[in-house]
C-alpha positions in Angstrom: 41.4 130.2 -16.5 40.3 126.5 -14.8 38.5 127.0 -11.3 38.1 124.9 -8.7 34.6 122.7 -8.8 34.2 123.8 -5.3 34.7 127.5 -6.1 32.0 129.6 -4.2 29.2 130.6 -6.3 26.7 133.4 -5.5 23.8 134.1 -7.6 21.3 137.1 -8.0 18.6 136.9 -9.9 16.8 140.3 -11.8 13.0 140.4 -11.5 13.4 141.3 -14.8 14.9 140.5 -18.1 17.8 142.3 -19.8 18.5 143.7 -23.0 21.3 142.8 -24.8 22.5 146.1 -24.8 22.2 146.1 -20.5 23.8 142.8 -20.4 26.9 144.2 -22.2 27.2 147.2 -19.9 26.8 144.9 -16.7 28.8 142.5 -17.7 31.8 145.1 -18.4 31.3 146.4 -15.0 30.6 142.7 -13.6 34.6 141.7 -15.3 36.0 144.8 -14.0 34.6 144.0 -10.4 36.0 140.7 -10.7 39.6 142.2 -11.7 40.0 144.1 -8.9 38.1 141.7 -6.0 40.2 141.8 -3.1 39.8 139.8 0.4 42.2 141.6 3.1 44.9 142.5 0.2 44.7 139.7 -1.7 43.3 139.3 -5.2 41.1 137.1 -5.6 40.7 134.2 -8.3 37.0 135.3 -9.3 34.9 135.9 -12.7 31.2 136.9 -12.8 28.6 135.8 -15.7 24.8 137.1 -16.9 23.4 133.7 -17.7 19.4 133.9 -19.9 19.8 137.9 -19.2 18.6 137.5 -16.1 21.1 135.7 -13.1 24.3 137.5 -12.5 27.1 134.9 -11.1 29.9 135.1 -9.3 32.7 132.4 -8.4 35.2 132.6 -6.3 38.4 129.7 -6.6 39.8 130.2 -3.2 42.3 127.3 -3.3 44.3 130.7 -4.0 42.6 133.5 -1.6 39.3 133.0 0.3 36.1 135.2 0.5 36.0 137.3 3.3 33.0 139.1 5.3 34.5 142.2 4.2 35.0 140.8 0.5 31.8 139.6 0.5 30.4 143.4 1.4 31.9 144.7 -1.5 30.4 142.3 -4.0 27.2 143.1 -2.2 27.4 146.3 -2.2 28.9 146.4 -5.8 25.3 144.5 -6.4 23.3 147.1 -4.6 25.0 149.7 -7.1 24.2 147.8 -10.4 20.7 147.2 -9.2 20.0 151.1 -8.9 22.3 152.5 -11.3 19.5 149.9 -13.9 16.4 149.7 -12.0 16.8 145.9 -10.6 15.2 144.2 -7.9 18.2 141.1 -7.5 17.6 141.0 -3.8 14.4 140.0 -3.2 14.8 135.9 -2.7 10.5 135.5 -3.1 10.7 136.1 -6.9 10.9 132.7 -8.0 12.3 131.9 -11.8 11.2 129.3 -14.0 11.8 127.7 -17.5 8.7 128.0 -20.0 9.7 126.2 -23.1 12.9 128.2 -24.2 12.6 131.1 -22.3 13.2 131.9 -18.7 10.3 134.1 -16.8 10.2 135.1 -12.7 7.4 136.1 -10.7 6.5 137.3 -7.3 5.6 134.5 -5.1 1.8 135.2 -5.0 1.6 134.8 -8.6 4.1 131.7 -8.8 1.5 130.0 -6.5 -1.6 131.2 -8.7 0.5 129.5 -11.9 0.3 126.3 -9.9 -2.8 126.4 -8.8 -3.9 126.8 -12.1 -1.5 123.9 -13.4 0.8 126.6 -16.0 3.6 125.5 -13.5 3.7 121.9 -12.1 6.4 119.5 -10.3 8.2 119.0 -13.4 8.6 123.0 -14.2 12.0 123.7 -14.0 13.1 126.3 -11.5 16.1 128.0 -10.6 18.0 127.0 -7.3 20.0 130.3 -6.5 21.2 128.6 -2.9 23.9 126.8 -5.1 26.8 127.0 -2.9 29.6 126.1 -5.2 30.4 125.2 -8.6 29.3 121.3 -9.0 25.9 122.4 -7.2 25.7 125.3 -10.3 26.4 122.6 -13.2 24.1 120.0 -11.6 21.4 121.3 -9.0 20.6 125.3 -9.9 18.2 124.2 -13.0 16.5 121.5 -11.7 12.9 120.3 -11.9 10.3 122.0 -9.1 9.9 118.9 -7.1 13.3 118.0 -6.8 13.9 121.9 -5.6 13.9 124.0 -2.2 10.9 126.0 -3.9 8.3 122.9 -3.4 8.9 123.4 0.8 6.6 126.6 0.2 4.1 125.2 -2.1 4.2 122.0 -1.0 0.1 121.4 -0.3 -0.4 122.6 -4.5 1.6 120.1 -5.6 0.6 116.3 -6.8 
């Protein structure tokens, strides 16, 4: 199924990362929510994805049915569901996610701002913009280096 490079993307992020075996389960339940996404009646166009274990996506195409306030409840309290029924946190926006060599780690903000004090994380860490709005943003500005990120307006007097 093709969607729309402007399909509405929202991402939430675990504080932690997922087995195998809890990506499976979510991601049956994330397709099944996907199925049956509605907006006043009408289906909407929409799939969901676990990408590194850890971010759960989902896009909306609404060139065929737009998200509405009321749509967008139900995905968030879909989200609210998953994240107690498996003992998440994907709510909380100050646990930041970066790339160390091949694998993808999150910490509160405290301790993010300790890693660049101490130089483990540095203006060419990559980070994880999960303000993407759409689908280009996702392909092209949600991994993206931490000075060329939202993240750098908080820390911007640690970084050279």
């Amino acid at each position: 199924m093709q969607f729309s490079e402007n399909s509405r993307v929202w991402i939430y992020q675990s504080d932690k990362k997922l087995s195998d075996d809890a990506v499976q389960q979510i991601q049956q339940r994330l397709d099944s929510f996907a199925a049956e996404w509605t907006a006043h009646n009408n289906q909407l166009k929409a799939k969901a994805e676990i990408r590194y274990n850890r971010f759960f996506i989902l896009i909306v195409d609404e060139t065929q049915a737009g998200a509405s306030g009321c749509s967008i409840d139900k995905s968030v309290n879909f989200m609210k569901r998953l994240e107690q029924e498996f003992g998440l946190n994907l709510f909380d926006r100050f646990n930041l996610a970066y790339r160390k060599a091949d694998e993808v780690l999150s910490l509160p903000r405290h301790q993010f701002e300790e890693k660049l004090k101490d130089g483990s994380i540095n203006a060419d860490t990559v980070v994880y913009n999960n303000l993407v709005q759409n689908l280009t943003e996702l392909n092209s500005k949600w991994e993206v280096p931490f000075k060329d990120s939202w993240h750098i307006q908080l820390f911007r007097d640690l970084v050279q």
